[in-house]
KOLZA-915587 format. One line per field, with one value per residue (C-alpha): residue number from 1; residue in three letters; y negated, z negated, x negated. Coordinates in pm, 1 decimal. Layout:
<rs>
seq [NUM / ...]
type [ala / ...]
py [Y / ...]
pz [Z / ...]
px [X / ...]
</rs>
This chain:
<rs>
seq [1 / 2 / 3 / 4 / 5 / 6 / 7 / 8 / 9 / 10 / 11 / 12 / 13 / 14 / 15 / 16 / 17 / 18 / 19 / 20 / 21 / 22 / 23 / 24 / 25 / 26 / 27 / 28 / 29 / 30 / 31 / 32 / 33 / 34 / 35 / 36 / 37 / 38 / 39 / 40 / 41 / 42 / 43 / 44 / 45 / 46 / 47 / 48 / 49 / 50 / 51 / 52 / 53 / 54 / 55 / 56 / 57 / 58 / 59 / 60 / 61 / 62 / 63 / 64 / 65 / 66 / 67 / 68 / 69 / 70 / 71 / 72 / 73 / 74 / 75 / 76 / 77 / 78 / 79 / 80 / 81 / 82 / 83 / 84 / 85 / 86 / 87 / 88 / 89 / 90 / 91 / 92 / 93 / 94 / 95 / 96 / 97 / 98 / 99 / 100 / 101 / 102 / 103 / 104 / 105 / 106 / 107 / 108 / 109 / 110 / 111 / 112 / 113 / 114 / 115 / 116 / 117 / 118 / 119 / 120 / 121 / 122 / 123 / 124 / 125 / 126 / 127 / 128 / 129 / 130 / 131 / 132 / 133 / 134 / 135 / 136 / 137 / 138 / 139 / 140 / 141 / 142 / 143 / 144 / 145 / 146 / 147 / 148 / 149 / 150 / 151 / 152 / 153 / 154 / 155 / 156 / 157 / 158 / 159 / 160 / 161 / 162 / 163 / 164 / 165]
type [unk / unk / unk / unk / unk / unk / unk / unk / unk / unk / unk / unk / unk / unk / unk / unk / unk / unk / unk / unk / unk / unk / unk / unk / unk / unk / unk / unk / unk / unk / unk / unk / unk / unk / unk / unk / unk / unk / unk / unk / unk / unk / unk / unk / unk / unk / unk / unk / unk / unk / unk / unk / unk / unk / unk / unk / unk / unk / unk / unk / unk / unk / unk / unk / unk / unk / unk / unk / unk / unk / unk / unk / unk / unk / unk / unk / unk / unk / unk / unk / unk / unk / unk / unk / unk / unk / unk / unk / unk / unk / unk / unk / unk / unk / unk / unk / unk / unk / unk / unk / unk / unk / unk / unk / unk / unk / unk / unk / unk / unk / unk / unk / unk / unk / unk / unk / unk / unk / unk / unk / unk / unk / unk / unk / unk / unk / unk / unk / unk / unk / unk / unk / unk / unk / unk / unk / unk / unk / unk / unk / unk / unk / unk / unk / unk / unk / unk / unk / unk / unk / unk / unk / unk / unk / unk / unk / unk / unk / unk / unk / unk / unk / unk / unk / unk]
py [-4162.8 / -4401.1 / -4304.3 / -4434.5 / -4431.0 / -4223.5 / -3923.2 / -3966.0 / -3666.2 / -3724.1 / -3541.4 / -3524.6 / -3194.4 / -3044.6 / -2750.5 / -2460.6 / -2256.6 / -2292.4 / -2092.0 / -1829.8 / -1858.0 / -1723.2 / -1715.1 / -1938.5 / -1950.3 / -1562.3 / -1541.4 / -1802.7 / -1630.4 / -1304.5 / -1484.5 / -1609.9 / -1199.8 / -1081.9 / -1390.4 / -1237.2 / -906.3 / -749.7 / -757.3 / -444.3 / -244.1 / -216.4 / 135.1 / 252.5 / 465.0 / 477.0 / 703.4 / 780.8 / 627.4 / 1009.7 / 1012.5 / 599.0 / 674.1 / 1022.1 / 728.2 / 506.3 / 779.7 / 866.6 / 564.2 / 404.5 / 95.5 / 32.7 / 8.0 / 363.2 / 266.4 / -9.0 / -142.1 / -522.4 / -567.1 / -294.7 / -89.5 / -398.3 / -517.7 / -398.2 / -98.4 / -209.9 / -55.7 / 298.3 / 349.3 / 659.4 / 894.7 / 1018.8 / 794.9 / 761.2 / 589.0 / 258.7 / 473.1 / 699.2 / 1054.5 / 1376.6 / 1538.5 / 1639.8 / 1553.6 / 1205.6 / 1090.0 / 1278.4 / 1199.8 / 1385.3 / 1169.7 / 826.6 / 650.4 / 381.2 / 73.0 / -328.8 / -533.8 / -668.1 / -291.3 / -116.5 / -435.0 / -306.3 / 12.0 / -41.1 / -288.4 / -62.7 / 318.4 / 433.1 / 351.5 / 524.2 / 858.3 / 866.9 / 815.3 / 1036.9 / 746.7 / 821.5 / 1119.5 / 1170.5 / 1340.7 / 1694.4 / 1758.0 / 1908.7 / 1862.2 / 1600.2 / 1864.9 / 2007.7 / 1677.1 / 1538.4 / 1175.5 / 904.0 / 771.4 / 494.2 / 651.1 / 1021.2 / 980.4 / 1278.8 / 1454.3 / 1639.7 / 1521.1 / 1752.0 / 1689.2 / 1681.9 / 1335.7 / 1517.9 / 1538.0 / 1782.5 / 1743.7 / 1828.7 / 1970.6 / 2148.9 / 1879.1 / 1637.1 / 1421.6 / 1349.8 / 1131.7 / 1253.1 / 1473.1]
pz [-3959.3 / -3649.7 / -3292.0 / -3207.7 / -3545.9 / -3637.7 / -3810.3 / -4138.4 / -4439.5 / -4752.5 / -4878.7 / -4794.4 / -4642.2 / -4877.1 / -4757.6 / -4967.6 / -4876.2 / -4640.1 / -4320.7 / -4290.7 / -4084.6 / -3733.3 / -3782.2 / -3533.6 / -3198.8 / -3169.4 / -2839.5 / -2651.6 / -2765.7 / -2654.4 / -2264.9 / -2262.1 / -2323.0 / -2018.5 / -1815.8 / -1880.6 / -1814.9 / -1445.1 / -1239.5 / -1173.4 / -893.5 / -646.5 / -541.7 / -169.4 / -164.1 / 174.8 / 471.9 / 481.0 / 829.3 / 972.5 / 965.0 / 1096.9 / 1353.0 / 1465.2 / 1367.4 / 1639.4 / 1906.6 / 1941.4 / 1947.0 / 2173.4 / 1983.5 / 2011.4 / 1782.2 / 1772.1 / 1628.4 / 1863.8 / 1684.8 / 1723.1 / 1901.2 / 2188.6 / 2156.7 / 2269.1 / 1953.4 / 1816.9 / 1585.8 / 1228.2 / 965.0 / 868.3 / 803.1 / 554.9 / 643.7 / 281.5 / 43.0 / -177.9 / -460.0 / -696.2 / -908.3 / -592.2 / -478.5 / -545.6 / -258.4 / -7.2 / 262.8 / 246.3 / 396.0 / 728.8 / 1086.5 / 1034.3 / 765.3 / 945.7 / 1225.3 / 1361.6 / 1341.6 / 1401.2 / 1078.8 / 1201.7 / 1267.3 / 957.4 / 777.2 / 928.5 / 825.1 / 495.3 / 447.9 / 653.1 / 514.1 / 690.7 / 1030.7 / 909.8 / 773.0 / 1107.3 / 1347.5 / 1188.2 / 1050.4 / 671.0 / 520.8 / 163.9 / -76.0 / -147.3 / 100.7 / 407.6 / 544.8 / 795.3 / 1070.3 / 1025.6 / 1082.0 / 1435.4 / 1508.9 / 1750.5 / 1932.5 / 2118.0 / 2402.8 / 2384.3 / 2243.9 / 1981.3 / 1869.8 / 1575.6 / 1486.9 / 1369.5 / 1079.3 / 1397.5 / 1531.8 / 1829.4 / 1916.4 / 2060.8 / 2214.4 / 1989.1 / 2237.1 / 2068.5 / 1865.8 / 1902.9 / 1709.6 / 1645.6 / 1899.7 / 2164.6 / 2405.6]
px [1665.7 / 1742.3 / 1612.6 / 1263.1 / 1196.4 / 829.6 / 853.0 / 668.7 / 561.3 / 662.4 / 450.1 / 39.4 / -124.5 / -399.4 / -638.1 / -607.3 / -841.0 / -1114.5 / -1129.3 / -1370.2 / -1670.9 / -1664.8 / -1248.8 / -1169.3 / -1026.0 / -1107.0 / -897.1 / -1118.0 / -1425.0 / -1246.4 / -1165.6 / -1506.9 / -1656.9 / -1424.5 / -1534.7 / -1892.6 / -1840.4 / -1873.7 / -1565.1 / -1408.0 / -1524.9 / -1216.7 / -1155.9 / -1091.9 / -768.8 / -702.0 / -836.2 / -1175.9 / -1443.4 / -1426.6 / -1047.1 / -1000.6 / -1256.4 / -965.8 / -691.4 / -878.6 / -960.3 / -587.2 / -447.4 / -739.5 / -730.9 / -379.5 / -80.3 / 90.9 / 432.6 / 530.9 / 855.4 / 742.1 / 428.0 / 553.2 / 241.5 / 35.7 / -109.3 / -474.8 / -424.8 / -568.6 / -378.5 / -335.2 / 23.8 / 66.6 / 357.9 / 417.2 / 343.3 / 67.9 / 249.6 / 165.3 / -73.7 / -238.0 / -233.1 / -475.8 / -278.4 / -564.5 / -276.1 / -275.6 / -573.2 / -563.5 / -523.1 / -131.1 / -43.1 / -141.4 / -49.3 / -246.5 / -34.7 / -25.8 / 16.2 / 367.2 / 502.8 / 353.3 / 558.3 / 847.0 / 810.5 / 814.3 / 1050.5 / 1289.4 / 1289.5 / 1577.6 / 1472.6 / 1095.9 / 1254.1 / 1472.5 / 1172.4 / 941.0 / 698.0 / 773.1 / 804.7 / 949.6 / 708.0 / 682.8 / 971.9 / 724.8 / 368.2 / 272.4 / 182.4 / 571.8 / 767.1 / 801.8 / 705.4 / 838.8 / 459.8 / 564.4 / 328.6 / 407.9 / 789.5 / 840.1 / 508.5 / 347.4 / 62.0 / -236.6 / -529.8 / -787.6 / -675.9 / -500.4 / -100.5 / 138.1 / 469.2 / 792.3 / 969.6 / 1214.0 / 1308.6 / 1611.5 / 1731.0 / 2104.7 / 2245.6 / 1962.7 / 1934.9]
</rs>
């Protein structure tokens, strides 16, 4: 056989049996059942209105973190201290006002592409490890502060971090 040259059968193709009725192309009848069916309802994980109005009270609007925007930016994400994981949480923790901070898209980006910086400061805390209302904060208003599950803050003033005084 040359190059170019068609491609020919030697010998000629016979049906053997006939297909069955309703046998065929059973995975675009299948895509065409989904396509009908209702879309999945998405589910709200994050912070219920009660707790983003407490989110929105403290913060007055205004991006609690401050690592890009400098605290200027319009608060409009909740940014969840411990985690609540790729398949969700049943911990009763992770939807409160000590749990969230009020933060600018830009600085809750930061956050979680830099976890060091966000277990340092207080803005993530590792699962399991302690509750929300234990671990001091950096506010880019108030500097160090616990936060508590009634939207309000207090001042850590016992704590110091390495390197601080």
């Amino acid at each position: 056989m040359k190059r170019g040259e068609p491609l020919q059968r030697k010998t000629r193709l016979t049906a053997k049996k006939p297909m069955a009725r309703g046998k065929g192309l059973q995975s675009g009848r299948a895509t065409l059942k989904q396509a009908a069916a209702k879309p999945k309802r998405v589910r709200r994980t994050g912070p219920p209105p009660t707790v983003m109005a407490l989110l929105a009270a403290r913060s007055g609007g205004w991006c609690e973190l401050g690592i890009v925007c400098l605290g200027a930016a319009a608060a409009t994400d909740p940014s969840h201290r411990i985690a609540k994981g790729m398949g969700g949480t049943k911990d009763p923790r992770s939807n409160t006002a000590a749990n969230n901070l009020h933060a600018c898209r830009s600085c809750h980006d930061v956050v979680e592409r830099d976890p060091a910086a966000a277990y340092a400061n207080g803005w993530k805390i590792r699962r399991g490890l302690a509750d929300p209302t234990d671990v001091p904060v950096r506010h880019w208003v108030h500097g160090w502060v616990r936060l508590d599950v009634a939207g309000g803050w207090s001042p850590a003033l016992e704590y110091a971090p390495e390197g601080e005084s």
